[in-house]
C-alpha positions as CSV (number, residue, x, y, z in Angstrom):
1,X,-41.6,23.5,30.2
2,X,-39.6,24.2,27.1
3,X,-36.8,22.5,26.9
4,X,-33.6,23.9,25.3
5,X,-32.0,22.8,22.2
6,X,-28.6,21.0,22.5
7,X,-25.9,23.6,21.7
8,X,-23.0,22.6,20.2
9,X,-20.4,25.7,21.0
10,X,-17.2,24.2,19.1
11,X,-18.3,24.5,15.8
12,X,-18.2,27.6,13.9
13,X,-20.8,29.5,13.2
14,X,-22.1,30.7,9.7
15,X,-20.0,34.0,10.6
16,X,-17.3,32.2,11.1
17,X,-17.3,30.4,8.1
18,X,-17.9,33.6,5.7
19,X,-14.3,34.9,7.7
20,X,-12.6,32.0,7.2
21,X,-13.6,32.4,3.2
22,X,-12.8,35.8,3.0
23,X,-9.3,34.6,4.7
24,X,-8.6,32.3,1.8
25,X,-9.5,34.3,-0.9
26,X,-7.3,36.9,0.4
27,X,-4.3,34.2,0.4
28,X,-5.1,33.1,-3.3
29,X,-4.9,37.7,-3.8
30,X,-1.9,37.5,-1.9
31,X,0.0,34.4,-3.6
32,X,-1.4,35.6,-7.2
33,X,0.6,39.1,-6.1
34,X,3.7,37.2,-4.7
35,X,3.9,35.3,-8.0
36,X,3.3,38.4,-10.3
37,X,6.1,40.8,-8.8
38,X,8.5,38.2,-7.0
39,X,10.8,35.4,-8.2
40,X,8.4,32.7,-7.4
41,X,7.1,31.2,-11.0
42,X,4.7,28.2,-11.8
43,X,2.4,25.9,-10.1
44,X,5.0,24.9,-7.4
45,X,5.8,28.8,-6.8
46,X,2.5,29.6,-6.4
47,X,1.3,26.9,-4.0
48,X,4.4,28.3,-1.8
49,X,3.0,31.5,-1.8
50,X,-0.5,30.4,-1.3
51,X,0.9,28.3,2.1
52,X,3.1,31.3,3.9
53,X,-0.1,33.8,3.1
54,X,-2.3,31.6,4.8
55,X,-0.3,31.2,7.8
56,X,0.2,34.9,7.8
57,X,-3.4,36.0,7.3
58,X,-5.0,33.3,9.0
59,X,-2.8,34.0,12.4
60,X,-3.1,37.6,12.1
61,X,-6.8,37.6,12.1
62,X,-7.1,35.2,14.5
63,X,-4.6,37.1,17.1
64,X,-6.7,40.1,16.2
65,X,-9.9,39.3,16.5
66,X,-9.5,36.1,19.3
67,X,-5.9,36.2,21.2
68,X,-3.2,34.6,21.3
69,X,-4.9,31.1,21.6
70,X,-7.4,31.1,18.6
71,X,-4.5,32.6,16.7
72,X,-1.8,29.4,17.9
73,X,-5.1,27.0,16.7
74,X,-5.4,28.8,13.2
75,X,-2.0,28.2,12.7
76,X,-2.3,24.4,13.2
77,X,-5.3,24.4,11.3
78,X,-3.6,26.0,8.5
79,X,-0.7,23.1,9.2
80,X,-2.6,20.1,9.2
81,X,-4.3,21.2,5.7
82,X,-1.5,21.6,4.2
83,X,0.1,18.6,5.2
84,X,-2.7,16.8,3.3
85,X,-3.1,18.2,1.0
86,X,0.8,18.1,-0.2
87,X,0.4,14.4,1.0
88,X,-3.0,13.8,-1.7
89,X,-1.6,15.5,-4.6
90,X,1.4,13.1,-5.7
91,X,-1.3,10.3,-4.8
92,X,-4.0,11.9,-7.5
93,X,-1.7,12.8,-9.6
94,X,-0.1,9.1,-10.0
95,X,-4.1,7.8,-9.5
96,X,-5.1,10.1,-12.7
97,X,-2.0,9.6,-14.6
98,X,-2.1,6.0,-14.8
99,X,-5.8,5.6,-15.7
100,X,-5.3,8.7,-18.0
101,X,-2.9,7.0,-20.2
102,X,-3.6,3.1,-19.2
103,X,-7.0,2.9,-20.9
104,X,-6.1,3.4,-24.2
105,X,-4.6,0.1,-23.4
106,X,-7.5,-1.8,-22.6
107,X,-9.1,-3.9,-24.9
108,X,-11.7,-7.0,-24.8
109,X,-8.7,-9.4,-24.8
110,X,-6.3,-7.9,-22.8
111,X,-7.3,-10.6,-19.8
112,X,-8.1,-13.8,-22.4
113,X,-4.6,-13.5,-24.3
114,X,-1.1,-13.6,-23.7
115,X,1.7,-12.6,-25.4
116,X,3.2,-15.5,-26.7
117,X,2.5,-14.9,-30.9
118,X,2.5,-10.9,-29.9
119,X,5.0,-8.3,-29.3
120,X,4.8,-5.1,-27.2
121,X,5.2,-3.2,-30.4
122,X,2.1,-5.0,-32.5
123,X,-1.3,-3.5,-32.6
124,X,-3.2,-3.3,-28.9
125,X,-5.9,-5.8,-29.8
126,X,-2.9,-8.4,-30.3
127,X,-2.0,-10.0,-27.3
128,X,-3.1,-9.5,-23.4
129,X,-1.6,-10.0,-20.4
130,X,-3.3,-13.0,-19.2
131,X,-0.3,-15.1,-18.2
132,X,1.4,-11.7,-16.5
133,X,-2.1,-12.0,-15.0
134,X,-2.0,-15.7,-13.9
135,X,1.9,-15.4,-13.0
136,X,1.4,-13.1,-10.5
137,X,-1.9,-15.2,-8.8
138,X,0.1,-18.1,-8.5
139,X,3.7,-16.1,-7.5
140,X,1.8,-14.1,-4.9
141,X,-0.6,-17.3,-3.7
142,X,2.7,-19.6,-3.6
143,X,4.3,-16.7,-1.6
144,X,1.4,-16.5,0.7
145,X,1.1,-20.4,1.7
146,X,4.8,-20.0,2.6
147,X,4.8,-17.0,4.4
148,X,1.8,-17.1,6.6
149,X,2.3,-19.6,8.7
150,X,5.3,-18.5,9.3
151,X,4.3,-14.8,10.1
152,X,1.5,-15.7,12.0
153,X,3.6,-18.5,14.1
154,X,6.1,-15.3,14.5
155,X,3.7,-13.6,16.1
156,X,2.4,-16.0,18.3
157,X,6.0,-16.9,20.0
158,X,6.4,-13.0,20.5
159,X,3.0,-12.1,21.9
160,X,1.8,-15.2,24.1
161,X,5.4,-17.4,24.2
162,X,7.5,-14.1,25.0
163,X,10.6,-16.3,25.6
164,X,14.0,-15.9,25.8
165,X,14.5,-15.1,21.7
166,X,11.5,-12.3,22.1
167,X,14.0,-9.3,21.3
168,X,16.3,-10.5,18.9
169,X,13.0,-12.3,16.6
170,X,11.7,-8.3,16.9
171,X,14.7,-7.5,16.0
172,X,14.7,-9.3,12.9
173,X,11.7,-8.7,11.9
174,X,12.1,-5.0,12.0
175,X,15.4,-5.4,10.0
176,X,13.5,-7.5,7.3
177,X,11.2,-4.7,6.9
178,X,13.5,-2.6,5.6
179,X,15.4,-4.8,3.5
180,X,15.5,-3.6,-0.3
181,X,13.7,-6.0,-2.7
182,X,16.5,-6.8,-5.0
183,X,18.4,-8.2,-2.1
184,X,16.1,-10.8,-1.6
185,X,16.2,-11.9,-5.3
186,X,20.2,-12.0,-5.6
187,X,19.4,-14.4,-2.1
188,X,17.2,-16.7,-3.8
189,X,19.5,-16.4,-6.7
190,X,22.8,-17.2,-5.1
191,X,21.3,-19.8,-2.6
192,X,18.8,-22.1,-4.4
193,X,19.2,-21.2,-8.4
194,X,22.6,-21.3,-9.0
195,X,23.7,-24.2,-6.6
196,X,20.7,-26.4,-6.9
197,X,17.9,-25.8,-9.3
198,X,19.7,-23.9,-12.0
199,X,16.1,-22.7,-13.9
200,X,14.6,-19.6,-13.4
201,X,10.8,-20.3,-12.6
202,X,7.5,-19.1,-10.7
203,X,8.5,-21.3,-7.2
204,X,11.5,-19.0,-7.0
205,X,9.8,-16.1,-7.7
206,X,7.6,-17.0,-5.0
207,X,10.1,-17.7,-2.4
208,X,11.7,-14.2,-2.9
209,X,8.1,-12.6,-2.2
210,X,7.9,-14.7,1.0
211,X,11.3,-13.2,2.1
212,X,9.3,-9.6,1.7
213,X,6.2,-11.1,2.8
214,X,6.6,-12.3,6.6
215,X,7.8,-9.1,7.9
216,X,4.3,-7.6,7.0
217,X,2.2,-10.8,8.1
218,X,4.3,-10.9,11.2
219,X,3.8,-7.1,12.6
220,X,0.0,-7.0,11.5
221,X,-0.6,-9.9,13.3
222,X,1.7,-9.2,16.2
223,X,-0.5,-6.0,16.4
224,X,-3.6,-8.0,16.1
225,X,-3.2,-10.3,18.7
226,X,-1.9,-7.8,21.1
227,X,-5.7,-6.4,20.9
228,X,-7.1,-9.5,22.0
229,X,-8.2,-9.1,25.7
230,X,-6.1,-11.3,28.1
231,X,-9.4,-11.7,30.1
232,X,-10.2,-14.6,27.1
233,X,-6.8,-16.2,27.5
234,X,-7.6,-16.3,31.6
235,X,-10.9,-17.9,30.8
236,X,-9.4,-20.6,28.1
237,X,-7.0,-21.9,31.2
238,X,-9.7,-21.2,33.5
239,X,-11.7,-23.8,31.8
240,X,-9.1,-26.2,31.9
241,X,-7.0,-25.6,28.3
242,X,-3.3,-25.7,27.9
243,X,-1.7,-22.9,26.5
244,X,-2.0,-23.9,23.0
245,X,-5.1,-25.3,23.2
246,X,-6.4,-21.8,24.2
247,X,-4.6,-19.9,21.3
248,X,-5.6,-22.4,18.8
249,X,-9.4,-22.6,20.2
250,X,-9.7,-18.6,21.4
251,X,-7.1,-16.1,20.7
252,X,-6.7,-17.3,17.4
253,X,-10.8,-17.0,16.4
254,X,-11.0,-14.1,17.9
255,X,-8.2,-12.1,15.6
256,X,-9.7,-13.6,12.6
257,X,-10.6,-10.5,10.7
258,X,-7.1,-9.2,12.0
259,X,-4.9,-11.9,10.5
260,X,-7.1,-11.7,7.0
261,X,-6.1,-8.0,7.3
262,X,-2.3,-8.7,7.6
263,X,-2.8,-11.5,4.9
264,X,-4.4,-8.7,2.7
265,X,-1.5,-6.0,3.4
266,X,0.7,-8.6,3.1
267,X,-0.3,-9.1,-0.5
268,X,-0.3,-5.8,-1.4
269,X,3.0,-5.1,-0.2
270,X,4.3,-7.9,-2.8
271,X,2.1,-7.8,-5.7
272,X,4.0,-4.6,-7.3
273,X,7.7,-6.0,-6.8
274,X,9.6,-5.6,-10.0
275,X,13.0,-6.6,-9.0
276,X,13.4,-9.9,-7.6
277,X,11.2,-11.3,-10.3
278,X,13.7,-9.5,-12.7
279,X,16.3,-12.0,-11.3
280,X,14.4,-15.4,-10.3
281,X,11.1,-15.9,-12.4
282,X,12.3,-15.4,-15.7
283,X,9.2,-13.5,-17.3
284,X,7.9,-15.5,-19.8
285,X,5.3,-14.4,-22.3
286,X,3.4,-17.4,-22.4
287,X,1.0,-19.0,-20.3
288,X,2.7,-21.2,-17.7
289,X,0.5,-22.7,-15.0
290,X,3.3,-24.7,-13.6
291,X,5.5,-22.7,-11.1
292,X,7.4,-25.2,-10.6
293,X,8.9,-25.5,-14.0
294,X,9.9,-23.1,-16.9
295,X,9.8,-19.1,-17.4
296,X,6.4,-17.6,-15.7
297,X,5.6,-14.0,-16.0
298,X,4.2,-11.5,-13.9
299,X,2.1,-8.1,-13.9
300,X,5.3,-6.3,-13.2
301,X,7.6,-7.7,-15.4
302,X,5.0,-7.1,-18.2
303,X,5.2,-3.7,-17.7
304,X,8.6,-3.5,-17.5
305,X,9.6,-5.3,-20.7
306,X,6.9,-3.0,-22.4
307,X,8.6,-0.2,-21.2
308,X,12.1,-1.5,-21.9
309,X,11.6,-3.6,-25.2
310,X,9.4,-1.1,-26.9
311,X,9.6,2.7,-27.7
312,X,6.4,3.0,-29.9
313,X,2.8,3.9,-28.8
314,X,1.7,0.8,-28.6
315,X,4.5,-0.5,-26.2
316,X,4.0,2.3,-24.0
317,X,-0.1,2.0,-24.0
318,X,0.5,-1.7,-22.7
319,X,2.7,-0.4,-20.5
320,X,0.3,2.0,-18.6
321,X,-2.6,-0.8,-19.0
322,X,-0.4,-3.4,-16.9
323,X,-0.5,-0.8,-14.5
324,X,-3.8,0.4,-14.3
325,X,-4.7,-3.4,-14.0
326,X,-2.2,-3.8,-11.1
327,X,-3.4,-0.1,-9.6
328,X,-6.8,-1.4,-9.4
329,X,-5.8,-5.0,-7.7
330,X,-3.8,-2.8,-5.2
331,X,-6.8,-0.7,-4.4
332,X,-8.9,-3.7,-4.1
333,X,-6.6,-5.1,-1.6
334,X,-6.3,-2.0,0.4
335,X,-10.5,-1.6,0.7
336,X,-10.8,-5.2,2.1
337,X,-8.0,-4.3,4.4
338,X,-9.8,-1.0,5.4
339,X,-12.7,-2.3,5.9
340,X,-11.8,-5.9,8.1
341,X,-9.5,-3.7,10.0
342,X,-12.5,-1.0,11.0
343,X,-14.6,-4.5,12.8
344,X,-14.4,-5.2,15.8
345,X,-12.0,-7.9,16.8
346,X,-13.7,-10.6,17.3
């Protein structure tokens, strides 16, 4: 008995296919035309163009040849391309720009020096950004001891505690999310510089971050901990456990790889701030392992002063290194979070 090969009737065939091509080269015909004899002009014009001949010649075709239906999908289709593809190119574009014009800053030192007997305007192999480097690892790492328990205690109250404060924490929470940057650097500013320490240094720097920072940690691991089945908080009292004794022992174990993933977003969202470091951290150009004490600088202020302090090519070649070096920590950060987020829980 022969037995028949699995079909799989959703996909398009090699007909298909060939129609669909001939569909877009007509659109790219079409939006060539439309440019030529219209008023629509340039790149921005032309990819206008391209997007309502699409839609036209995509539905038509399909209404003809299909109905109605086939004709409404197209017209999706057509949608949901376009929105990515408008939503990738100001990504690429930054993505290119940045290492296009950044590596002409790089240079062997650039992570062994600092900038303490250099200015942005000397030659590139003078000077590095090795304490904007170290400045932001110890900024963002004194940021992140501050702000995790907290988060993560956050989301413990409103996912297993649920008391009588659930909604207006939430609240809060949501409302810190949105809160522009600056504003928590005039807080630190106002509350602990002025008053009480008067010095600008890397501690305050850090405890502006961890005003940014716990609204992340908090709703990524609020997320996280919702996903842990409430079958393993049933067995943890089952067994005899209190209630904390059963976060501590299974719910929390079990969202491991969750709360590294709001640890890692967290970081991200705070290692490009510009603007409360502006205010609180002082930006020094030498190295300063003491946060505690003195001027420290930071990845984002080093780009800024080269921007701001310089005007030559040499500024603006630091400039776009500082980023490319801060681009590629932010992508870094992102993959680990892609890829602990995508195991399972657990």
């Amino acid at each position: 008995m022969t037995i028949p090969t699995p079909r799989k009737p959703w996909q398009p065939t090699a007909k298909n296919r060939i129609e669909n091509v001939l569909v877009i080269v007509a659109a790219f015909g079409l939006a060539g035309l439309s440019v030529e004899f219209t008023g629509l002009s340039g790149k921005l014009g032309f990819f206008i163009s391209l997007f309502i001949s699409l839609l036209i010649l995509s539905f038509s075709f399909h209404y003809l040849q299909r109905g109605s239906a086939a004709a409404k999908d197209s017209l999706l289709q057509v949608l949901t391309v376009m929105a990515i593809v408008t939503t990738l190119i100001p990504i690429v574009s930054i993505v290119v720009t940045v290492f296009a014009k950044g590596y002409k800053g790089l240079h062997w030192g650039i992570l062994t020096k600092d900038m303490a007997l250099a200015s942005v305007n000397d030659p590139i192999a003078n000077g590095g950004l090795l304490h904007a480097l170290v400045g932001t690892i110890l900024m963002v790492g004194g940021a992140l001891i501050f702000s995790f328990p907290i988060g993560v205690l956050t989301a413990l109250y409103l996912t297993e505690i649920r008391g009588s404060l659930t909604r207006p924490i939430k609240f809060l929470v949501q409302a810190m999310s949105g809160v522009p940057s600056i504003v928590a650097g005039l807080f630190i500013l106002s509350s602990l510089i002025y008053p009480v320490t008067k010095e600008l240094s890397g501690l305050m720097g850090s405890l502006a971050l961890t005003i940014l920072m716990i609204p992340t940690i908090a709703r990524t691991a609020e997320e996280m901990l919702h996903l842990i089945p409430n079958e393993l908080r049933e067995a943890g009292v089952a067994l005899g456990g209190t209630q904390w004794r059963t976060v501590a022992g299974v719910v929390l174990p079990a969202a491991k790889s969750g709360l590294v993933t709001a640890i890692i977003l967290g970081v991200a969202r705070i290692i490009g701030e510009t603007a409360p470091l502006l205010l609180v951290s002082g930006g020094g150009d030498a190295l300063n392992l003491n946060p505690t004490q003195g001027a420290m600088g930071s990845l984002p202020y080093y780009i800024w002063k080269a921007f701001l302090t310089g005007g030559t090519d040499e500024a603006f070649a630091r400039a776009w290194a500082g980023m490319l070096v801060l681009l590629s920590f932010i992508f870094i950060l992102f993959g680990l979070a892609r890829y602990l987020s995508g195991r399972k829980v657990g």
